[in-house]
N, C-alpha and C positions, 0 to 999 in steps of 0.2 A: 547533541541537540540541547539546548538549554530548555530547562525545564524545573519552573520554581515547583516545589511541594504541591499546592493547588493544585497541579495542573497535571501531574502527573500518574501515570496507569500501571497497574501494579498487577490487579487482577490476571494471571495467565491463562483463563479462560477468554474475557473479554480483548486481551493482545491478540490472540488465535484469531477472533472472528474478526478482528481490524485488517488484521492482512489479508483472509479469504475475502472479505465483501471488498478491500481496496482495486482491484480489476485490473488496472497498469500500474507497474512498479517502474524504477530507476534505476539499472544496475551500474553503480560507480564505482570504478577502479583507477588506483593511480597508477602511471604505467611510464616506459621509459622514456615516450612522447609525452606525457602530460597526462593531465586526469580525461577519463572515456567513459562517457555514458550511455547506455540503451534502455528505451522503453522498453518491458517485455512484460505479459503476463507469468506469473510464479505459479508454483504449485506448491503447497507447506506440507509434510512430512514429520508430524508429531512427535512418531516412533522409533523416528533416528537422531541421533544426537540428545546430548542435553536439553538444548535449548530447540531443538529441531533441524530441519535441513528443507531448502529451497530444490525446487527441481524448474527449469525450464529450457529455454533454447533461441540461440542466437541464428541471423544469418551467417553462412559459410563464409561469404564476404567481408561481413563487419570485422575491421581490422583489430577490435576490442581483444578477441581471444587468442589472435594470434602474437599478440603483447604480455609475457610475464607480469602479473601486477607483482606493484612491490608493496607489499602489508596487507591486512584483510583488506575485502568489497566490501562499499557501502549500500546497501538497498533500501530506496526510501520507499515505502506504502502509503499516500494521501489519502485522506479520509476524507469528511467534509468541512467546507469551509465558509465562512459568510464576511462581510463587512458589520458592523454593530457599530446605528448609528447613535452618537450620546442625546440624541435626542427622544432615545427612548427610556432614558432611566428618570427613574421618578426624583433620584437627587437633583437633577439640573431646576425641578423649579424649586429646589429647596436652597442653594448655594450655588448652581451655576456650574460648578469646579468638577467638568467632566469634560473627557477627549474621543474621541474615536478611536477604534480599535477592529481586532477585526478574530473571529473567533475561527477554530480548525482543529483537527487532529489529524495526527501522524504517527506512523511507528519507521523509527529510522534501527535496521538489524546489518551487524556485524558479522563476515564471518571468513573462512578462506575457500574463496574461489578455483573449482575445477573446472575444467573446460574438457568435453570429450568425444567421440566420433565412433565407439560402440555402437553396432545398427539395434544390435538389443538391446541396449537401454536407452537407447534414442526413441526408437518406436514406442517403451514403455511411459517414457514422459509424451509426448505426440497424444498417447491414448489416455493417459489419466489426467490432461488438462484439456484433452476435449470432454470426457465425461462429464467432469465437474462444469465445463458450459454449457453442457445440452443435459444432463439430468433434468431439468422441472421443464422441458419441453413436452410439449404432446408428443412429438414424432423425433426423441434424440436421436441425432444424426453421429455416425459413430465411423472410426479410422476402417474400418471393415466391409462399411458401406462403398468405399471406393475400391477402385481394380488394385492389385496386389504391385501391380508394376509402377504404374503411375503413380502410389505414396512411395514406393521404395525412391523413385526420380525424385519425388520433391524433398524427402529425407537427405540424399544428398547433397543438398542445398542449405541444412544447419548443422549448426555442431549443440551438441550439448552442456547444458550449465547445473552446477551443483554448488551450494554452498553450503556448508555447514556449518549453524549461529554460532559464535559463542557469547554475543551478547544482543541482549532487543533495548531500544527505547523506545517507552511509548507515550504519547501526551493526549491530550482531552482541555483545550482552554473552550469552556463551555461558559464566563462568564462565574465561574466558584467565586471570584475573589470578591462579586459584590456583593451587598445586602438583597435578600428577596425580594423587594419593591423594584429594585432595577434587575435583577434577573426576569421579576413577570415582566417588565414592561420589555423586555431583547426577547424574550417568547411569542410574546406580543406580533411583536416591532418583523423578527424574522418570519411566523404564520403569515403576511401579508407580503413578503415581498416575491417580487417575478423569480427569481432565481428557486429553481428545484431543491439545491444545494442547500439553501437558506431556509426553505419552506421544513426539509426535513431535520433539521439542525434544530429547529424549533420546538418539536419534542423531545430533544433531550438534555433542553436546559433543565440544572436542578432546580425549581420554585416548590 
């Protein structure tokens, strides 16, 4: 991922919480058909690896796992993103000499992909990425809550993913590279637009 200095996230506290709030990832592997991707929700894994390790799960079907990748997987995590119009930076009525652009963050993580079909550690990623969805629920809904037969049937039906990083990239283009007169005014600018995306992006321009 190209990523000038400005833009770039260093913090390995603030990388951790990009991937956990990110919700769908991309898991991309190059393979001996071509490159294969699936959306899937992750789970991150702190404790293991260096750099950490990914757990989630594919369908049984998707023909991704039953493909050798050839080099590590690429997993992108998108964060938020907006458009940034130049019509909110305060340079334009000084000089004019402003484009549109559009502001986002991502963390794109490295690492080698396992694919596996143990019913116990299947069941253990099943249960610890439903946790982490239903925790701040009134009433979490949990793998236990269902019949013992009917998840074992649906378990049948993925296989298991594991990666483990050995490298993250992370970015944050929030608008750094201008002067604070046009960063307040994309604060501004994104506080009022319809897009949720845009609205929340607006607190964390730096002015």
């Amino acid at each position: 991922m190209y990523t000038p200095p400005a833009f770039a996230e260093t913090d390995q506290a603030e990388i951790q919480a990009m991937i956990e709030t990110a919700g769908l990832a991309s898991l991309i592997t190059m393979t001996s058909e071509g490159l294969m991707a699936t959306p899937l929700p992750l789970l991150l894994n702190t404790h293991e690896g260096q750099q950490g390790t990914l757990y989630g799960h594919i369908a049984r079907a998707n023909p991704q796992w039953k493909l050798e990748p050839q080099g590590e997987a690429l997993v992108i995590f998108p964060g938020l993103d907006a458009y940034v119009s130049p019509g909110w930076y305060a340079s334009k009525a000084e000089h004019g000499k402003v484009v549109p652009t559009w502001n986002y963050s991502a963390v794109h993580a490295y690492g080698a992909v396992e694919f596996f079909e143990d019913a116990g550690r299947l069941h253990q990623v099943v249960s610890d990425l439903t946790e982490k969805h239903e925790k701040n629920r009134a009433e979490p809904w949990t793998v236990t809550d269902a019949p013992e037969a009917f998840i074992s049937a649906h378990m049948r039906g993925i296989v298991g993913v594991r990666i483990e990083l050995s490298r993250i990239e992370a970015k944050k283009k929030l608008s750094q590279n201008r002067l604070q007169p046009d960063r307040q005014g994309v604060a501004e600018g994104l506080a009022k637009e319809a897009s949720p995306s845009a609205r929340a992006m607006a607190s964390k321009i730096p002015v």
